[in-house]
C-alpha positions as CSV (number, residue, x, y, z in Angstrom):
1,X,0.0,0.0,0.0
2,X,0.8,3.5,0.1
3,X,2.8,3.0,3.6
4,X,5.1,0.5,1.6
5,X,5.7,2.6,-0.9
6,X,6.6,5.8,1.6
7,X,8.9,3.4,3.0
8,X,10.6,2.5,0.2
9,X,10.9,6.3,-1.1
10,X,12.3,7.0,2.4
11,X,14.8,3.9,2.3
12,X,15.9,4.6,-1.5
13,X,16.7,8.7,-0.4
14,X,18.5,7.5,2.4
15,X,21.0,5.2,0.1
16,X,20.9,7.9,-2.1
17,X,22.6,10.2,0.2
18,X,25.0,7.8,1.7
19,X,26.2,7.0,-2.2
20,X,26.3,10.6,-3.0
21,X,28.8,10.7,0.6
22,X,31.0,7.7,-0.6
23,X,31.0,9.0,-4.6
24,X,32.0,12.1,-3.3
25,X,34.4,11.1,-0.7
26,X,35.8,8.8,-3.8
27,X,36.0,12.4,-5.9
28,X,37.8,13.8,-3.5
29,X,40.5,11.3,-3.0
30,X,41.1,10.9,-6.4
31,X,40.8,14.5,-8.0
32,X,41.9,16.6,-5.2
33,X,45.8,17.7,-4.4
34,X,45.1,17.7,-0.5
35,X,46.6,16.0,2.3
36,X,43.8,13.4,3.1
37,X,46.2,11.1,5.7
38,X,45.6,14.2,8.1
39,X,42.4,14.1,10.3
40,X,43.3,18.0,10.3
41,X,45.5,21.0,8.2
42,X,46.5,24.7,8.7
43,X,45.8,25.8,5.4
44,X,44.4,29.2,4.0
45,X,40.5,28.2,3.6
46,X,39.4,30.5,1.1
47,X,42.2,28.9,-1.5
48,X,41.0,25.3,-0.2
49,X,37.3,26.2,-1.5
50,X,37.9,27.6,-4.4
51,X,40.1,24.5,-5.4
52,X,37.6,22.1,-4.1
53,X,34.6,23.5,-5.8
54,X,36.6,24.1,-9.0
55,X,38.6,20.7,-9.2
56,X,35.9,18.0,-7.3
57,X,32.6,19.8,-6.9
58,X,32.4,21.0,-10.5
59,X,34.3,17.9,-11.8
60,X,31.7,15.2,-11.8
61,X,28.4,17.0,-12.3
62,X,28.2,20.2,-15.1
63,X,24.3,21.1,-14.6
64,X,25.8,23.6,-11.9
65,X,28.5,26.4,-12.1
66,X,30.3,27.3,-9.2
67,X,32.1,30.5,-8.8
68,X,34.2,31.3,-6.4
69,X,35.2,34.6,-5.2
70,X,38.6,35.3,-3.4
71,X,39.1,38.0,-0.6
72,X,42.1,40.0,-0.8
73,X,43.9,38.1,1.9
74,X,44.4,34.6,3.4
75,X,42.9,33.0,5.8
76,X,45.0,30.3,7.4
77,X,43.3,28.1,9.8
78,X,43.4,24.7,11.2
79,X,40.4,22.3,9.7
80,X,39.1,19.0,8.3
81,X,39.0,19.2,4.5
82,X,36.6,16.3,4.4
83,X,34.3,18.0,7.0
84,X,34.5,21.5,4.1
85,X,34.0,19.4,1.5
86,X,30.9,17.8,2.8
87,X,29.6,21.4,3.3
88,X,30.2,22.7,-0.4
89,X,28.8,19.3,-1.4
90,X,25.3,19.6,0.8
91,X,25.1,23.3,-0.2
92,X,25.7,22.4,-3.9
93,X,23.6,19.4,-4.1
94,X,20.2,21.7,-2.6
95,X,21.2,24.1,-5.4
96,X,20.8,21.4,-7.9
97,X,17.7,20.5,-6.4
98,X,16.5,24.1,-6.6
99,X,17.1,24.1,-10.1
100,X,20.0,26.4,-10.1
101,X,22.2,26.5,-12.8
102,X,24.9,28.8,-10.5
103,X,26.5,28.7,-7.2
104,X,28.1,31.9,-6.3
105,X,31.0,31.7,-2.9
106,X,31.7,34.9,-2.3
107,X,34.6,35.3,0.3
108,X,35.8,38.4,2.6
109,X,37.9,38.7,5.8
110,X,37.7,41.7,8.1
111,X,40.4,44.2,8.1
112,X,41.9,42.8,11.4
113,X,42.1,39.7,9.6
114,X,40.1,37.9,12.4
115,X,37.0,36.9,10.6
116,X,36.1,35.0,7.5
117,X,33.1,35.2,5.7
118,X,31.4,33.0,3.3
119,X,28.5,33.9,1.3
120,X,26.9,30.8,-0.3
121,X,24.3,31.6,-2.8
122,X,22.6,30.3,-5.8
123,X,20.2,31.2,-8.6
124,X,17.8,28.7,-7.7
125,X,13.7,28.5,-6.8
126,X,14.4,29.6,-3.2
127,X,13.4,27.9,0.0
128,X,9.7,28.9,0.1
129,X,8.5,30.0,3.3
130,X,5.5,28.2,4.8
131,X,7.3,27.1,7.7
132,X,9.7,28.3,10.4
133,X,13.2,29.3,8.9
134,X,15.4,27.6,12.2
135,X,13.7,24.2,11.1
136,X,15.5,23.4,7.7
137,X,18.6,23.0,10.2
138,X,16.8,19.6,11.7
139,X,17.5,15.9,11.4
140,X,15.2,14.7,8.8
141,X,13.2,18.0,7.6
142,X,13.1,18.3,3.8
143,X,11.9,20.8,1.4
144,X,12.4,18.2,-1.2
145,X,12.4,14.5,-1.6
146,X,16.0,14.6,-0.1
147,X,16.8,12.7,3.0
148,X,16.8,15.8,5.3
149,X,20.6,15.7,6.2
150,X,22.3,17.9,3.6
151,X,21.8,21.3,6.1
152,X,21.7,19.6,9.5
153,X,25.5,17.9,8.6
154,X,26.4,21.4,7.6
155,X,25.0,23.3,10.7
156,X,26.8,20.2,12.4
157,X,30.1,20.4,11.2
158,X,29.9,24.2,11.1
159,X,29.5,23.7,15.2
160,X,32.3,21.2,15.0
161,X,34.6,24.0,13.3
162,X,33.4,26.4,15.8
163,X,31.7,28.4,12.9
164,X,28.3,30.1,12.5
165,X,26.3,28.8,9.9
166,X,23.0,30.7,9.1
167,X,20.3,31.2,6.3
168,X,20.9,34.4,5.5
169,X,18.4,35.0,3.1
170,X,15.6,32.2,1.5
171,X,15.4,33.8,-1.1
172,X,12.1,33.6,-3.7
173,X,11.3,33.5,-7.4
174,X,14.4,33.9,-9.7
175,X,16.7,34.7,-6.6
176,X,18.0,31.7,-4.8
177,X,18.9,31.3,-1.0
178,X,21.8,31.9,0.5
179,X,23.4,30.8,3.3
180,X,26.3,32.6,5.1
181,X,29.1,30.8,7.4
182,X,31.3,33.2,9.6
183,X,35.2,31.5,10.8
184,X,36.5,33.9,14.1
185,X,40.1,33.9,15.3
């Protein structure tokens, strides 16, 4: 019956997701020039984006652009590049399902070179409202068919990095959300 068939939607979005995680990791191992044998680096972030969404993000799926904005100066700081990587991933794979065709990272640090910020955004439907904004950061709530993990892992491992991760807009009609995340020495 109809339950069945709920279940089996549910079941086939959940291996869905973990193949798009192990396709992905596999992506990353292979096309990326990072040093995977560390749980952690000290690297300049903004440069570690832009070459992750250029060389894996963009490299195995052309329906969306990514372009990547540099700030005028580094940002060195210690992280997981898996743990990024899942975040551009999650961000990039709700654009697709927005029916973006563009993926903007836009990139600043502050003057005191203390803060990094990271503007996510796309030119996709929008998250329409309907619904209280905070929730689209819970286990399991979807907009979409998805599985409802993509923005709770990256509110997650945002917490984990000790960054803020926010919708900073949901956008509507022709303008796309956008999501900002915010790195403080």
């Amino acid at each position: 019956g109809n339950k069945d068939a709920a279940k089996a939607d549910r079941l086939c979005a959940e291996l869905l997701y973990l193949f798009e995680k192990i396709y992905s990791a596999s992506h990353f191992a292979t096309m990326a020039d990072f040093r995977l044998n560390a749980e952690y680096v000290t690297e300049d972030l903004p440069q570690f984006i832009a070459q992750y969404s250029e060389k894996v993000c963009m490299g195995f799926d052309g329906s969306l652009s990514i372009v990547t904005e540099l700030p005028k100066t580094g940002f060195e700081i210690k992280f997981n590049p898996m743990e990024i990587g899942l975040i551009i991933e999650n961000l990039a794979s709700n654009s697709r399902k927005a029916h973006a065709s563009r993926m903007t990272i836009s990139m600043d640090v502050t003057q005191d070179g203390r803060m990094l910020t990271i503007v996510f955004a796309d030119n996709g439907d929008g998250l329409e409202g309907g619904f209280p904004p905070e929730r689209i950061f819970e286990k399991g709530f979807s907009r979409t068919n998805g599985s409802g993990l993509g923005l709770y892992t990256c509110k997650w491992v945002s917490d984990r990095l000790g960054a803020e991760f926010v919708l900073s807009s949901p956008g509507h009609s022709g303008k796309g959300a956008e999501f900002t995340m915010r790195f403080t020495k």
